[in-house]
C-alpha angles and dihedrals in degrees: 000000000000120000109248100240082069107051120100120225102200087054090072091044137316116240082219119040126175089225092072090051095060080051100056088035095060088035087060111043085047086058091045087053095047098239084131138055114237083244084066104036087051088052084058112035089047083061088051090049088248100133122186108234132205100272115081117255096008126096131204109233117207124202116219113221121177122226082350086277107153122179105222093242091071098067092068083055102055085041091060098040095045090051088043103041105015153054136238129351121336115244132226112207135207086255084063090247123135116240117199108183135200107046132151123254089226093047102053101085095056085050098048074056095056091049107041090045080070109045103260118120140216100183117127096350081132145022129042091331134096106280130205116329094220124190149205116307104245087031103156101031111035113113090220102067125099098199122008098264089208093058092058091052085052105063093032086058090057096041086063110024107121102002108146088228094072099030088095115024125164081255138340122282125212118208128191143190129221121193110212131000092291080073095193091173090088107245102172096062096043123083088239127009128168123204121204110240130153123223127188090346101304118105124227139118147269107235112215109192142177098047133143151143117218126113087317111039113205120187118240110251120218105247105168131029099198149024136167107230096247086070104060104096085050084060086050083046094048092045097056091035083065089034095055086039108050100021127114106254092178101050108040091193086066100042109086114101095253086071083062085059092055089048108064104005134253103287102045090050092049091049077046087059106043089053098055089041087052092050100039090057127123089012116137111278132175109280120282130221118210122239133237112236128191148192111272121218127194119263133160107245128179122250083235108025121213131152127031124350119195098222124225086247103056101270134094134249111228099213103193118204106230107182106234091346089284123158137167120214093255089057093053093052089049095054097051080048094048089048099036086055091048089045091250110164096174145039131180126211106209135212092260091062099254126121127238139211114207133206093011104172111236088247099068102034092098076049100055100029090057085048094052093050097045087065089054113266134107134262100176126193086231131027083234094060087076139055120267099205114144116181133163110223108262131181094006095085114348115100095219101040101118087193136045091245096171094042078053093039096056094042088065092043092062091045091050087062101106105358115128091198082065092061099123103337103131109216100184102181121201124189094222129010101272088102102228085146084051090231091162090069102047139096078248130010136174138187133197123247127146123242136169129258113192090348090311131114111242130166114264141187126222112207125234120178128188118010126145125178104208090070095039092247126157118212118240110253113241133187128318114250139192106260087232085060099044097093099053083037087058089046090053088053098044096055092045083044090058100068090035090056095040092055087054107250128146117249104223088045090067098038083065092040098067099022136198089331102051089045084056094049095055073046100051097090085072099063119123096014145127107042126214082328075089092077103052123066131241105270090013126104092189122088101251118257108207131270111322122258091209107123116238129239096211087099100037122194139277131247113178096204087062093039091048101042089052094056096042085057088038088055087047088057088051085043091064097028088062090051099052093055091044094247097156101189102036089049084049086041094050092045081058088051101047087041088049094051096050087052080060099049095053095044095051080059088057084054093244119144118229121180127228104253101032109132118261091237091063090045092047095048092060093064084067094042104097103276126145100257114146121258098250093063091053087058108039086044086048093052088048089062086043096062098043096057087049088040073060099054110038093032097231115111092183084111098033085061097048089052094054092053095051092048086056097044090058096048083054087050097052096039091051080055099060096036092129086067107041123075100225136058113255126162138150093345093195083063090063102047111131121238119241106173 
C-alpha cells in the first residue's frame, strides 16, 4: 500500500480535465448554430455547472470544490475569471461551490478554459448528477476530528466524477462528511452523509441516507454502522444504483431519494441498502488513497466557527467572516496575497459561507488577521461577535426565487451589528422553499412565497424556528410575514429567543410550546405596518409582481439518447467488474443491462418509447418487428445473443463481452449518423468508458 504522501491524486482521476473542455466547446457551438434545441443543450451544459439565471442571455457558473478545499493559487485564478467573465461579487454557498453570475452564453466555454487550465472543474456542479461532497466547517484543522472530513469528499468526488452511472440520475443527490460524532457536516439532511467513528480499534464511519429539505423535508436513516474507509465509494455505488432504480423518473418533484425513503419506510430502504452494498462488494472500484487518522482531542468549537481556531497541529485556522459569502475580485486577489505571504498553501470555504486559512503559524496570525480586516472583511475574537445570517440569492439571479432573499439577508446582517440580542442565533434566508438557505435548519429561518394583501401580490416570509441539522431536526413553522416586516420580525424573535436559550430550553421545543399564537403575539407589534413599503421587496425598487412563472433548471431536463447511452456504457463496465471477480451470472446480468440500454437507445432514435422496467425480452422483440433498423444492428444485437448462449455453454464469456461492446459501438455509430436528427450528443460510446482500475 502505498503512504499517503506518495500517492498521487490525479492518478486516480483529475477534478478538470481538457477533455471536458473539447465537449462543452462542440456542445456549444452546435447550440450557437442552432443544430440543437435550448431543452438539449440545457441537459449538457448543466452537466458542465453552467446554470441559466434569471436574466435573459447570461448564465450563473458554479465552481465545484470538494470538501470546500481550495489551493491558494486558485484564488488568483477565480479572481481573474470572475473580473474577466462575470459580474458582480463571487459567492460562496452553503455546498462550499463558488458561484460567479452574469456570464455570457457565448463566453462560457473560454471561461470553463480558464478554469480547467488550472485545475479547477466545473463538471457535475449542477443537473441530475452528484453534486459537491461537501464537509465539516473547520474539516482539516478542528481538534476534534478524527479524519479531515474534506479530504474524504475529496476523494470520493474523484472516485465518482464522470462516471456515466451518476451522469443522469432521477434527481441530484448531496453527500457530506462529518469528521467525528458531532457530525457538523449535516448528515441528516443530505441523501447520503458519513460520519467518522472508530469501533474496536479500527476506524471507519456510520452512512446516514435518504435525506433531504425542499418543500418535504425528510430526515436522513442510518443504514449502515460501520464501514471501513476503502468502502466508501461502494456505499456511493450502492446509493445511486437504488436511486436510479426506485426513483421517479416522470415527476421530478418526486424524484429525489428521499422520496425512496418515503416509499417504502425506513426499515424496509435501509434493509434496500444494505443489500445492494452487500452485493456490490469487492467489486473493482477507482483507487483509493488511504487517509491519515488521528487522535481527537476535546475543544470547544463554535456551531458556526469564525475567528481564530487553535489546530490540532499547533497552528491556527484564520476563519474569515465573509457576509453572505460574498466576495469582489479584489477581494479575492487580496486574499491569495494575504495566504501565499503567511505561507498559506490552503483555504477552505465552509458551509456557513465564510472562508478559511489553514495551518497559519501562531507567529503571523496578528499579521493575517489585520490584513483581512484591512480589505474589508472580519476576523472576530468570537464567532458571536458577528452576525450568523446565511441566504441563497434569490431573487437576484435564480429564475425561479419569488423573494430577494440576499437583499433580505444583508439587510439583517447590518442590523445584527451590534445587537446583543444577535450573539449565536443562526437567520439562513432562502428566496422559495427549496431550501437551498437551509432555512429549515436554523434558530430562524424564512423562506420566501407570495401572498395578497387587499387583493394585491405582495412578497411575503414564512417562519421556521428551531431547526439544526446536526440533530436532524426540522424548525416549527411559524406565521407568514410581509417581507418588509421580516427584519423587525427576526429582532422581536431574537430577543424572545435570548431568555429561552439562557434557561436552557430548546428552541424548537417552545416554539411548539406556545404555538402559532404565541409566536403572533411576540409578532403583534407589527400589525398595521408597513404601508404600501409592503409591495415592494428588500433590495428591489419594482412592486412585486407576484412569483415568477419562469420554469427552473434544478431539476434539468431529461434526453433519453444521453441517459441510455450512459447506462448501456455503465452495464459494459459491470460487465467487466463481475468478471474480474469470477461472478458468472451478475457479469451475464450487466451485459443484459448494457445490451438493454444501447436497444434503447436506438429505438429512442426511431423515435419509438420504451419504459423503464419493461422486461429485455419485449425490448428486444421490437428490433425484429418490422421497424426500419438498419441491417448492421440486426446483426451485431443477434450476434450478441449468439455469444451469450455459447458463453452458457462453454463457460467463457470472453466472446460474449466482446460481443456486447461491438453491439454498443455500432449503436454509437449509427446514432453519430443520424445526429441531425437526434436531440443529444452521441458519438463513438467505447471512447467514453470510465476507468475503474
Amino acid at each position: 500500500m502505498k503512504d499517503a504522501a506518495q500517492f498521487d491524486l490525479d492518478a486516480i482521476e483529475p477534478l478538470a480535465r481538457m477533455s471536458d473542455l473539447k465537449e462543452y466547446r462542440g456542445a456549444l457551438r452546435r447550440r450557437l448554430d442552432g443544430e440543437w434545441d435550448d431543452e438539449t443543450f440545457t441537459a449538457f451544459r448543466l452537466r458542465y455547472g453552467v446554470y441559466g439565471q434569471k436574466q435573459a442571455g447570461v448564465q450563473m457558473v458554479r465552481i465545484k470544490i470538494p470538501g470546500g478545499i481550495v489551493p491558494t493559487p486558485w484564488l488568483k485564478t477565480l479572481a481573474r475569471v470572475n473580473r474577466e467573465f462575470a459580474e458582480g461579487p463571487a459567492h460562496i454557498t452553503t455546498r462550499q461551490d463558488f458561484q460567479l453570475y452574469s456570464v455570457k452564453l457565448e463566453r462560457t466555454a473560454d471561461m470553463l478554459e480558464e478554469l480547467y487550465s488550472n485545475g479547477i472543474t466545473t463538471r457535475e456542479a449542477c443537473g441530475n448528477t452528484l453534486r459537491n461532497m461537501s464537509a465539516c466547517s473547520l474539516a482539516g484543522a478542528c481538534p476534534r476530528e478524527l479524519v479531515d472530513a474534506g479530504k474524504v469528499a475529496e476523494q470520493l468526488s474523484r472516485s465518482w466524477i464522470r462516471h456515466p452511472l451518476v451522469q443522469h440520475m432521477p434527481r441530484k443527490m448531496k453527500f457530506t462528511v462529518s469528521g467525528c460524532a458531532t457530525d457538523c457536516g449535516g448528515s441528516p439532511i443530505h441523501d447520503l452523509g458519513f460520519i467518522a467513528t472508530e469501533r474496536g480499534g479500527r476506524t471507519g464511519f456510520r452512512v446516514l441516507a435518504g435525506g433531504g429539505l425542499g418543500g418535504q423535508p425528510i430526515m436522513a436513516v442510518e443504514v449502515l454502522s460501520f464501514v471501513a474507509e476503502a468502502e466508501l465509494p461502494t456505499v456511493v455505488e450502492a446509493a445511486a444504483r437504488l436511486h436510479q432504480r426506485y426513483s421517479n423518473r416522470r415527476d421530478r418533484s418526486l424524484a429525489r431519494l428521499k422520496f425512496v425513503v418515503k416509499r417504502f419506510g425506513a426499515e424496509k430502504f435501509a434493509a434496500l441498502f444494505q443489500e445492494e452494498f452487500e452485493h456490490l462488494k469487492g467489486l473493482r472500484q477507482r483507487p483509493w488513497q488511504p487517509l491519515t487518522w488521528r487522535r481527537p482531542s476535546e475543544a470547544a468549537v463554535a456551531r458556526t466557527p469564525a475567528g481564530l481556531v487553535d489546530g490540532h497541529d499547533g497552528s491556527v485556522a484564520v476563519v474569515v467572516y465573509v457576509p453572505l459569502g460574498l466576495t469582489s475580485s479584489d477581494q479575492l486577489d487580496a486574499l491569495h496575497d494575504i495566504a501565499a505571504a503567511a505561507g498559506v498553501s490552503q483555504l477552505r470555504t465552509t458551509r456557513d459561507q465564510k472562508i478559511a486559512l489553514l495551518g497559519v503559524a501562531r507567529d503571523k496570525v496578528a499579521t493575517v488577521a489585520a490584513a483581512v480586516k484591512a480589505i474589508g472583511f472580519d476576523v472576530p475574537a468570537h464567532a458571536d461577535d458577528v452576525p450568523d445570517v446565511v441566504s441563497c440569492p434569490g431573487t437576484t439571479t435564480c429564475r425561479i426565487g419569488i423573494t430577494n432573499s440576499q437583499g433580505f439577508g444583508l439587510q439583517v446582517e447590518r442590523e445584527a451589528r451590534g445587537d446583543a440580542s444577535a450573539r449565536g442565533v443562526s437567520v439562513h434566508v432562502s428566496g422559495c422553499q427549496n431550501s437551498c438557505g437551509l432555512h429549515h435548519v436554523a434558530d430562524i429561518g424564512l423562506h420566501g412565497m407570495g401572498k395578497k394583501i387587499d387583493g394585491k401580490p405582495a412578497p411575503h416570509y414564512q417562519l421556521h424556528l428551531g431547526g439544526d441539522a446536526t440533530r436532524g431536526v426540522v424548525g416549527f413553522e411559524g406565521p407568514v410575514i410581509p417581507a418588509r416586516l421580516a427584519n423587525q420580525a427576526v429582532r422581536l424573535l431574537r430577543q424572545a429567543i435570548g431568555p429561552v436559550r439562557s434557561g436552557g430550553e430548546d428552541i424548537r421545543a417552545w416554539a411548539e410550546r406556545i404555538g402559532k399564537d404565541g409566536l403572533a403575539a411576540i409578532l403583534k407589534p407589527l400589525e398595521g405596518t408597513g404601508g404600501d413599503e409592503r409591495f415592494v421587496d428588500w433590495g428591489d425598487a419594482d412592486t412585486f409582481v407576484g412569483p415568477p412563472k419562469a420554469k427552473g433548471e434544478c431539476a434539468a431536463p431529461q434526453v433519453s439518447t444521453t441517459y441510455y447511452s450512459d447506462l448501456a456504457d455503465d452495464g459494459l463496465i459491470n460487465l467487466d467488474r463481475n468478471l474480474a471477480r469470477g461472478r458468472w451470472p451478475e457479469a451475464l446480468k450487466a451485459g443484459e443491462e448494457a445490451t438493454l440500454y444501447a436497444v434503447r437507445l436506438l429505438l429512442a432514435a426511431r423515435g419509438i418509447v420504451t419504459e423503464d422496467g419493461e422486461a429485455a425480452e419485449a425490448v428486444f422483440a421490437r428490433l425484429h418487428s418490422g421497424i426500419a433498423v438498419p441491417s448492421e444492428a440486426i446483426n451485431a444485437f443477434d450476434s450478441v445473443l449468439a455469444e451469450r448462449t455459447s458463453a452458457l455453454v462453454t463457460g467463457s464469456a470472453e466472446s460474449y463481452r466482446e460481443a456486447v461492446a461491438y453491439f454498443i459501438d455500432t449503436v454509437g455509430v449509427l446514432i453519430a449518423r443520424k445526429s441531425a436528427q437526434v436531440t443529444a450528443p452521441v458519438g463513438d460510446l467505447a471512447s467514453v468508458l470510465v476507468e475503474v482500475a
